[in-house]
matplotlib code that plots the C-alpha trace (Angstrom):
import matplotlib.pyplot as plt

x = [12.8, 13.2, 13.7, 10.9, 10.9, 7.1, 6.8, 3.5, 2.4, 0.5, -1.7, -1.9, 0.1, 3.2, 5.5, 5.4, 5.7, 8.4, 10.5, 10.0, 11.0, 14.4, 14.6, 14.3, 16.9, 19.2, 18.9, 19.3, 22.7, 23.6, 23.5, 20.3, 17.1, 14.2, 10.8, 8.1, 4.7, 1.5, -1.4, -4.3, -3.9, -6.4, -5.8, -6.6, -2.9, -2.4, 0.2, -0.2, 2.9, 3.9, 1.1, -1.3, -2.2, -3.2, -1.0, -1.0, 1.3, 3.5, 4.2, 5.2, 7.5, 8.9, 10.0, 11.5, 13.8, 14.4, 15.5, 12.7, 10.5, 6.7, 4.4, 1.4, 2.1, 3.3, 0.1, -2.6, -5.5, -5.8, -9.3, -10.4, -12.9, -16.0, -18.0, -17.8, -19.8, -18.6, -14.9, -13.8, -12.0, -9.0, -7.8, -4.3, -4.8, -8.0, -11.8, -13.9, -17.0, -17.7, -18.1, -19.6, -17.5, -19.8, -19.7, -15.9, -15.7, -17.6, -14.9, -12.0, -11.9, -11.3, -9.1, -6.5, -6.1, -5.0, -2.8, -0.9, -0.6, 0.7, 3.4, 4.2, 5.3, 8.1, 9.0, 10.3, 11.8, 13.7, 15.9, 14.2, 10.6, 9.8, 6.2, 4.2, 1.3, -1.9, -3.2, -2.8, -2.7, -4.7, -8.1, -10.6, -12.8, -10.8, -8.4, -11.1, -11.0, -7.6, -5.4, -3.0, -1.1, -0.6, -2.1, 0.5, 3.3, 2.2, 2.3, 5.4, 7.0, 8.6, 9.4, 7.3, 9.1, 6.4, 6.6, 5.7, 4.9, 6.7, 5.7, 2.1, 2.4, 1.5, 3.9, 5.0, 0.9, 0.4, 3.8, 2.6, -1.2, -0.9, 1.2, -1.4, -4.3, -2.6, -2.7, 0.2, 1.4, 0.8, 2.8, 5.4, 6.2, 6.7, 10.7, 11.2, 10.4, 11.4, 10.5, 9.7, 9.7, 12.0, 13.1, 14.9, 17.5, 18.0, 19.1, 16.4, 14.5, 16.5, 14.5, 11.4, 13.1, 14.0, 10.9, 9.9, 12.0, 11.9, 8.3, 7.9, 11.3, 11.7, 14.4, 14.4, 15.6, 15.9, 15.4, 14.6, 14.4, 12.0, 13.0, 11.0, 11.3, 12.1, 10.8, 8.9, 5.2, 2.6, 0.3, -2.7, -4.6, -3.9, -1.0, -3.4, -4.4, -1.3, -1.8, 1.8, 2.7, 2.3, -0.2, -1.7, -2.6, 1.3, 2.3, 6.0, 8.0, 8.8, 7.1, 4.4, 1.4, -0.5, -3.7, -4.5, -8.3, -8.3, -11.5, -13.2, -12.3, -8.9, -6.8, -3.4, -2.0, 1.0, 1.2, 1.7, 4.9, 7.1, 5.7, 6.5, 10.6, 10.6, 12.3, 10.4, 7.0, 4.9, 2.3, -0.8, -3.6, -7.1, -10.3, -11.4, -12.8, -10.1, -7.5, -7.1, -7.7, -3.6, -3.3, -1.9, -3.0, -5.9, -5.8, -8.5, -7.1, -8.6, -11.0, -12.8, -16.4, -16.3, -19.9, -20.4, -17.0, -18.1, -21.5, -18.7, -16.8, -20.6, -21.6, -18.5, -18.3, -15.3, -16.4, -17.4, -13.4, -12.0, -13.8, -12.3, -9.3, -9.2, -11.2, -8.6, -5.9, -4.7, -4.9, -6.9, -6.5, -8.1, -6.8, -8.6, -11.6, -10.8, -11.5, -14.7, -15.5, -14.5, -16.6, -20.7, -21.7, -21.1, -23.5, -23.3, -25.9, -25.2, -24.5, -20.6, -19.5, -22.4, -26.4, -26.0, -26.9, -26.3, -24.6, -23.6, -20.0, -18.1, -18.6, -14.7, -14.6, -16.4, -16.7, -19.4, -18.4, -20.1, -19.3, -18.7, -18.2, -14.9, -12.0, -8.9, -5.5, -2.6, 0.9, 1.0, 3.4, 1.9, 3.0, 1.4, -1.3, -1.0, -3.9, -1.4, -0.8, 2.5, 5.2, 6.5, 10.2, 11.8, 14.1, 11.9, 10.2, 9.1, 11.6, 10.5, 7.1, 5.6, 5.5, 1.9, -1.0, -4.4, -6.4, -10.0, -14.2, -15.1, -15.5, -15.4, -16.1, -15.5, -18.2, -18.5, -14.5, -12.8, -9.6, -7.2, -4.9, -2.4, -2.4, -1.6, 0.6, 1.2, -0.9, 0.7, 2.9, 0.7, 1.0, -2.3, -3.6, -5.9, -7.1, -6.8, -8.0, -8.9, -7.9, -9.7, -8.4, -6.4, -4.7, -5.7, -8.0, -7.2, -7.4, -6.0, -6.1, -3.0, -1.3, 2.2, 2.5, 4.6, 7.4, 8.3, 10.9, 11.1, 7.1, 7.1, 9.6, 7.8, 4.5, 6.3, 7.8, 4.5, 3.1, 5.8, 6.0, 2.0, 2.5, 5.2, 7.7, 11.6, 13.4, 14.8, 18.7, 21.0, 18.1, 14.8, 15.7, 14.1, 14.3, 15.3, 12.5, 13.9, 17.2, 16.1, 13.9, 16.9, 18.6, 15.7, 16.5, 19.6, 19.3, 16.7, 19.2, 21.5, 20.1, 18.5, 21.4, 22.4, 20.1, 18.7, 20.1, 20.4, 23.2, 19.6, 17.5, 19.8, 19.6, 16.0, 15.9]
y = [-2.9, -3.9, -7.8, -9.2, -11.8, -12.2, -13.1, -15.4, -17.1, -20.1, -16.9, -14.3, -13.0, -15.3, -12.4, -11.7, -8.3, -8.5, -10.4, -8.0, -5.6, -7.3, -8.3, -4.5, -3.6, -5.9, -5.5, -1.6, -2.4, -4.3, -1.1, -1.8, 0.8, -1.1, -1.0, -2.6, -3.1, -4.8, -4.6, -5.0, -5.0, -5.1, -3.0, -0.5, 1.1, 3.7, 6.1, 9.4, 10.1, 13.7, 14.4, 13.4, 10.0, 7.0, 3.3, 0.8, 1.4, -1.9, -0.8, 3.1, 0.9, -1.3, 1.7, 3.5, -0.2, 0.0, 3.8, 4.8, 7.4, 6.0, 6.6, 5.5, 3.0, 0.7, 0.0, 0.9, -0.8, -0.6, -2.0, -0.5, -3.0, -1.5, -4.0, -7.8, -7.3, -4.3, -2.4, 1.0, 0.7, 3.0, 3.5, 5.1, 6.6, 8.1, 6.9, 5.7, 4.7, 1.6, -1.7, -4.9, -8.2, -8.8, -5.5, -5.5, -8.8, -6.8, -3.9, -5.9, -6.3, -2.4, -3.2, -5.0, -2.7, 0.0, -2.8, -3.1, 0.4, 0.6, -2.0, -0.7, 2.3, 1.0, -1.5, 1.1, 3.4, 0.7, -2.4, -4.8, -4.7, -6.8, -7.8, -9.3, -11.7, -11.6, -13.7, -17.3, -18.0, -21.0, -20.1, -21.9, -19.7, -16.4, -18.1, -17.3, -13.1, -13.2, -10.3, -10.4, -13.5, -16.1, -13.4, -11.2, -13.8, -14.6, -11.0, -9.5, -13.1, -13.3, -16.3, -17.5, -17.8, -19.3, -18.2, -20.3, -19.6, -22.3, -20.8, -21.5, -25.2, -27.1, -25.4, -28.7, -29.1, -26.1, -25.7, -28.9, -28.5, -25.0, -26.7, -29.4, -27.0, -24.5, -25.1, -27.3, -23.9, -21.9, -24.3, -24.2, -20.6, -21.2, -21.2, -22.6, -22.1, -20.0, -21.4, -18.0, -17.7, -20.3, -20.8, -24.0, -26.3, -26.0, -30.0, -30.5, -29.4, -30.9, -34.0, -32.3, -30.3, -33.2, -34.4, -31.1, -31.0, -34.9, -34.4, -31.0, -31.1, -27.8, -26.1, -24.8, -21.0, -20.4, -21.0, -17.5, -17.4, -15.6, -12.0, -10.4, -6.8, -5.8, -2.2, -2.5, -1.2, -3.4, -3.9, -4.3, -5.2, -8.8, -8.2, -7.1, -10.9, -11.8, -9.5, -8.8, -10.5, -7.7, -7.7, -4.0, -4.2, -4.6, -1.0, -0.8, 1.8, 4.8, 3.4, 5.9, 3.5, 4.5, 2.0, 2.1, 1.4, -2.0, -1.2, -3.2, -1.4, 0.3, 2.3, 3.4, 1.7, 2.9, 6.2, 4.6, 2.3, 5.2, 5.7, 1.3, 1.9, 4.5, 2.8, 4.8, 3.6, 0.8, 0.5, -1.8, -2.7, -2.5, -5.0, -5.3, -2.7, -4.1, -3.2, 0.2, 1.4, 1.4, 3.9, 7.1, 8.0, 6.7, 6.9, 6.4, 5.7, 6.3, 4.2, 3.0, 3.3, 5.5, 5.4, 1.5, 1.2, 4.4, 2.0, -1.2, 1.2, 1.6, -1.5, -3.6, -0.6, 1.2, 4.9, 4.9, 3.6, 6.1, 8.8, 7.5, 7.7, 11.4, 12.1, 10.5, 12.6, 11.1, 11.9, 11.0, 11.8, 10.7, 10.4, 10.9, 9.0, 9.2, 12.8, 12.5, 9.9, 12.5, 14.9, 15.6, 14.3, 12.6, 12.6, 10.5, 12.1, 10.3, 6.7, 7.2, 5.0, 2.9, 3.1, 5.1, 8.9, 9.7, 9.1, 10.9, 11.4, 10.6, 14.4, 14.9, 17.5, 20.2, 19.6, 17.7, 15.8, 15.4, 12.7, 13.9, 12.2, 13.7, 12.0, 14.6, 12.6, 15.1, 15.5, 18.3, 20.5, 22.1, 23.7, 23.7, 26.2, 28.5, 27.1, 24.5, 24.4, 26.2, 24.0, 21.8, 21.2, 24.1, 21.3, 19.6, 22.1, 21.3, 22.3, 23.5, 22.2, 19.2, 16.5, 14.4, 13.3, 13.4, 10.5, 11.4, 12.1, 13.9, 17.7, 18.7, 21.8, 23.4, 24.6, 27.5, 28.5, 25.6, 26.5, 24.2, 21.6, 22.4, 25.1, 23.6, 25.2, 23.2, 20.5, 18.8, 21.5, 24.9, 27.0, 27.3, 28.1, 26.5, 24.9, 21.9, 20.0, 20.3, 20.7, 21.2, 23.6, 22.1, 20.4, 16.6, 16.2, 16.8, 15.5, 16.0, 14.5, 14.5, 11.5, 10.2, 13.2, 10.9, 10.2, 13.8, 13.2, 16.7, 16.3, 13.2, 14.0, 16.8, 14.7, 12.3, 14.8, 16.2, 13.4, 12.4, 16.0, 15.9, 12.7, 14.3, 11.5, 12.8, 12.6, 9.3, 9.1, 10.8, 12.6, 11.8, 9.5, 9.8, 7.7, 8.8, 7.4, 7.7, 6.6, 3.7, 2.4, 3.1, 0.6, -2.2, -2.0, -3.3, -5.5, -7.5, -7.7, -8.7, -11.9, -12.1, -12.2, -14.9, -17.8, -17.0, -18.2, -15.2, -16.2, -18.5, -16.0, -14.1, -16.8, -16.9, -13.5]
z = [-27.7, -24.1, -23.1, -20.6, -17.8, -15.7, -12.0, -11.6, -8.4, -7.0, -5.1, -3.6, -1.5, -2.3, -2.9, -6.7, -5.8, -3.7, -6.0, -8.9, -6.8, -5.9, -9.7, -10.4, -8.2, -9.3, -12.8, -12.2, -9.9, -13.1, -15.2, -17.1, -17.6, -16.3, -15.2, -13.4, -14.8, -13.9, -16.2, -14.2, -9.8, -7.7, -4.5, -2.0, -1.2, -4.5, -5.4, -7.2, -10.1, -10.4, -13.4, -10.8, -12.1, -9.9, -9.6, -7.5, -4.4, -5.5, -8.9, -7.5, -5.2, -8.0, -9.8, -7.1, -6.5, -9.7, -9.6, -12.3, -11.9, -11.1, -14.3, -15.1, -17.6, -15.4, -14.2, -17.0, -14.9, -11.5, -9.3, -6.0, -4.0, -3.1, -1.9, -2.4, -6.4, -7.4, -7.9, -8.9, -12.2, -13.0, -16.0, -17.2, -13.9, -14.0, -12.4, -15.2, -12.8, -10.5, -12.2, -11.4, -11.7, -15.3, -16.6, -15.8, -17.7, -20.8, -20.5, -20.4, -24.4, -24.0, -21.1, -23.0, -26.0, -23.2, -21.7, -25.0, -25.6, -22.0, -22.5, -25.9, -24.5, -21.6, -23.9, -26.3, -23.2, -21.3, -21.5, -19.4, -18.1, -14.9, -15.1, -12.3, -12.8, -10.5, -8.6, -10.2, -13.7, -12.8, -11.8, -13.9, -13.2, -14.1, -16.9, -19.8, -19.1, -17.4, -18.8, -16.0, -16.3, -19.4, -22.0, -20.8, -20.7, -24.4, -25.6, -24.3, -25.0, -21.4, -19.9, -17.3, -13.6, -10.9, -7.1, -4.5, -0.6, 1.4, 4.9, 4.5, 3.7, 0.6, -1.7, -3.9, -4.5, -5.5, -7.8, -9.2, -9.4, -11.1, -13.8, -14.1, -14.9, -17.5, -21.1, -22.8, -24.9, -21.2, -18.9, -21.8, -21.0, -17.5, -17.5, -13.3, -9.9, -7.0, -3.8, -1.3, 2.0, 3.7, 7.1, 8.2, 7.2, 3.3, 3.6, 4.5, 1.3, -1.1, -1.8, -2.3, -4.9, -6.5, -6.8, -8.3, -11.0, -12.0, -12.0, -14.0, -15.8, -15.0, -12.9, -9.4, -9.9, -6.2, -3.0, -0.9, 2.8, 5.0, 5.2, 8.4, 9.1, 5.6, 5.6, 2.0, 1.7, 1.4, -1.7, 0.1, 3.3, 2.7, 4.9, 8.0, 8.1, 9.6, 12.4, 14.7, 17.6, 20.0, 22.7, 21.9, 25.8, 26.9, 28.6, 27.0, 29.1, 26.7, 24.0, 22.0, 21.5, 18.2, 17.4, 13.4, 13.4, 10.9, 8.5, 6.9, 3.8, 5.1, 2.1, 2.0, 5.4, 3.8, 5.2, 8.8, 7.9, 8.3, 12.1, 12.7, 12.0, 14.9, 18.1, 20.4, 18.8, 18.6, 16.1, 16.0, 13.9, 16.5, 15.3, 18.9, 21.4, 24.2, 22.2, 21.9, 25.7, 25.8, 22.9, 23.3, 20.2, 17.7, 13.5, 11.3, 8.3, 4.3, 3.8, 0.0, 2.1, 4.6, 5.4, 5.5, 8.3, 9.7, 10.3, 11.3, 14.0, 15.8, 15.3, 17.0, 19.9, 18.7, 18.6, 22.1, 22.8, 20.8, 22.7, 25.5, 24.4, 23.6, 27.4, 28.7, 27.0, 23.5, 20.6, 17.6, 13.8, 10.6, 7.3, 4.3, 4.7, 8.7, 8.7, 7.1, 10.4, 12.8, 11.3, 12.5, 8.9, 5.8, 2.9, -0.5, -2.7, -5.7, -4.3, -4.9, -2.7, -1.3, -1.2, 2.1, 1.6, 4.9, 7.9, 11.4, 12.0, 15.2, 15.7, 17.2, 14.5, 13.4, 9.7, 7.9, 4.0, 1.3, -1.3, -5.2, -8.4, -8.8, -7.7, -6.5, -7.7, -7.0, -5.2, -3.2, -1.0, 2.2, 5.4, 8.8, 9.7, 12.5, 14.2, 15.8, 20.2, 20.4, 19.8, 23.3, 21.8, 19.7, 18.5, 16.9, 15.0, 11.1, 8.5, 5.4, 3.3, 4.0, 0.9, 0.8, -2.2, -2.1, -3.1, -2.3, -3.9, -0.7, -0.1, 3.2, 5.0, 8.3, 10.7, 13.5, 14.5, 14.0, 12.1, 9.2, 9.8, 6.8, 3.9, 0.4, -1.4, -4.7, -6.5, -9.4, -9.5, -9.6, -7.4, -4.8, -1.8, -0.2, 3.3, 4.7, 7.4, 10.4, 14.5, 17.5, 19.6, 22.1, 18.8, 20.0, 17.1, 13.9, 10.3, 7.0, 3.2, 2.6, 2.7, 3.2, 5.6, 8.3, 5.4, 6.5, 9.0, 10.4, 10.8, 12.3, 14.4, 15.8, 16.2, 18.5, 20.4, 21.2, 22.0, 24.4, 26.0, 26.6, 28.3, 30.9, 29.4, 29.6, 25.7, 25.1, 25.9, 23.5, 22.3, 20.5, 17.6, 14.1, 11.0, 7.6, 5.4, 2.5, 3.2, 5.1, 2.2, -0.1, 2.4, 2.2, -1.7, -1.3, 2.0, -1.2, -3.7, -1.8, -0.1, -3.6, -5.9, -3.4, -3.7, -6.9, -10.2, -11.6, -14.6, -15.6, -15.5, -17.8, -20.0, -20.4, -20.7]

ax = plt.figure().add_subplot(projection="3d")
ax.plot(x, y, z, "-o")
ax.set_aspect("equal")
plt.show()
């Protein structure tokens, strides 16, 4: 039966994820069969597994650090905000129905015997399971229901290690105040600290780690520093808060400028990270009209309700700034829930997403969407349509199928001539064939469900090319430059470990494990 250690955290967004990812790759450099796991996450960024079964995106990238394949089991519960009452709830991978926070509270009794089952089953496959908390184990409001944190701890008897977030001030309070409010037996478990997130002079910090262990008489684990730019998918759009530094209205000489529309209920931002690591790109996050005039091209990403930001994009001016985008000669795209908004229509007949029936797309596109109860969860292979402009660099054309997953409840269908983006080929492994999509014909509209299309290097590759060709820009110098994406998250693995395994006690955590 494999050995356990859990990652909790003062909060969110602390990096408890990123940590179990390092831990994962480290422990998998050390020669041991280990996985991630999660019991219940909350987010809007999912991944499918190859039997077509829905996780949250951190777990999928836990896994992959910790050179497992992603499987369900690592995350048996996973929660999709809706609205601010009300969640979808996922369960070994599959949509059971939306849930209000007390009828979630009801379910959770049903909840934890899949959790266990869950757990039961890595803990028999694998030496060492990483599990991450949620949230805090300290909210006295949660702590009665909680499944995600001390519970956990308690059944897979791991020891307890707590994260703290150092850059956003206060973390000695918080270390301190979240051992105060756990239970004697609960702030037993909890093994050390590791202090996340540090820039500065590490002399500088000692006496407050003093005072951290005198007071708790537990033991600093480690001290990590902020690590910037390090290429890891984010879990959810928690991350968006701390928007980039970039003026989005800075002309950068060379520089493809592609503006993500930020909704209010934005999915699966993920697909876009490949696109940042480009160096002829720039990539920006618009929540204001006045930002995206500079774009050369516009995304509408998925989106959990489509309708209600489809409503948020009118209301705050932002459909009349993308139209001006493509008069002006860019491009725009939607994924997922961004080709339903680029559509002439979306209907929700049976309330799937939100009390709005109705609604009138951006009308970019001809298609019109309507809404189902069934959710489509699948990997897929597809190749591009014929329907495409004719290719402006033969050098850059696409090699071989395109890799991507679908995540959607939507059915949408083309109108008058307007041809397919993309032809599917393969879901979950059976062989298909079936459209999907949609282009306009001069090819500077378009939209897809399939995610995780610009992970394809030879695709993304071309896209940029395109771009840059319609623009009259030259190539860049020694030719146009792509990233592998596989490789170079195979290379932000390691870059973690690394500065990991050196200011963390591992030989401690061994111990306690």
């Amino acid at each position: 039966m494999a050995k356990a250690v859990m990652i909790q955290g003062t909060g969110s967004h602390v990096g408890k994820s990123t940590l179990v990812t390092a831990l994962c790759r480290i422990f998998s450099q050390d020669g041991y069969r280990v996985a991630p796991f999660k019991a219940q996450n909350m987010a809007l960024n999912s991944y499918i597994t190859q039997d077509g079964c829905e996780i949250g995106r951190a777990q999928a990238v836990q896994a992959l650090a910790a050179r497992a394949e992603p499987k369900v089991e690592m995350n048996p519960i996973l929660l999709k905000a809706m609205s601010d009452l009300g969640a979808q709830v996922i369960v070994l991978g599959k949509v059971i129905g939306n849930m209000k926070a007390r009828e979630y509270q009801k379910f959770k009794q049903n909840a934890w015997k899949v959790i266990k089952t869950a757990y039961a089953k890595l803990e028999s496959s694998y030496d060492l399971v990483v599990i991450e908390g949620a949230g805090s184990p300290a909210e006295i409001n949660l702590k009665k229901h909680d499944i995600a944190n001390m519970r956990m701890a308690r059944m897979a008897k791991a020891p307890v290690i707590l994260v703290g977030d150092i850059d956003r001030g206060g973390v000695f309070a918080s270390m301190v105040g979240t051992l105060e409010l756990l239970k004697p037996s609960e702030r037993a478990s909890v093994a050390g600290f590791v202090i996340n997130k540090f820039r500065g002079d590490y002399e500088l910090l000692t006496d407050g780690l003093r005072f951290l262990e005198r007071k708790t008489r537990k033991p600093v684990l480690g001290v990590i520093p902020y690590m910037p730019d390090l290429f890891l998918e984010e879990e959810d759009s928690v991350a968006l808060d701390y928007p980039m530094t970039l003026n989005p209205n800075l002309s950068i000489l060379n520089k493809v400028r592609i503006g993500i529309i930020h909704l209010p209920h934005i999915s699966n931002f993920t697909d876009f990270d490949p696109l940042k690591k480009e160096p002829d790109v720039e990539v920006f996050y618009v929540r204001e009209k006045c930002e995206i005039a500079s774009a050369d091209v516009v995304i509408l990403p998925g989106s959990k309700n489509t309708i209600e930001d489809l409503i948020y994009i009118r209301r705050v001016g932002l459909d009349q700034e993308i139209l001006k985008v493509y008069q002006q000669g860019g491009q725009v795209i939607g994924i997922c829930g961004g080709i339903q908004m680029l559509g002439k229509t979306i209907r929700d007949p049976h309330g799937v997403e939100s009390n709005y029936k109705k609604a009138e797309g951006l009308g970019l596109l001809a298609v019109e969407t309507v809404l189902t109860t069934k959710k489509i969860t699948a990997q897929v292979r597809a190749s591009m349509s014929e329907a495409w402009p004719e290719n402006p660099d033969p050098g850059s054309a696409v090699k071989g199928l395109l890799s991507g997953y679908e995540i959607h409840m939507g059915c949408t269908r083309r109108l008058d001539v307007t041809h397919p983006a993309f032809t599917i080929l393969k879901r979950n492994g059976r062989r298909i064939c079936q459209e999907d999509g949609a282009i306009s014909s001069d090819g500077r509209v378009w939209g897809t469900y399939l995610h995780g299309l610009f992970e394809n290097d030879s695709f993304r590759k071309w896209f940029l090319t395109r771009i840059r060709v319609q623009k009259g820009w030259t190539r860049l110098a020694g030719g146009m430059s792509t990233v592998h994406y596989v490789q170079e998250r195979e290379w932000a693995f390691d870059r973690l470990s690394q500065v990991v395994r050196k200011h963390l006690d591992l030989k401690r955590i061994y111990e306690l494990i």
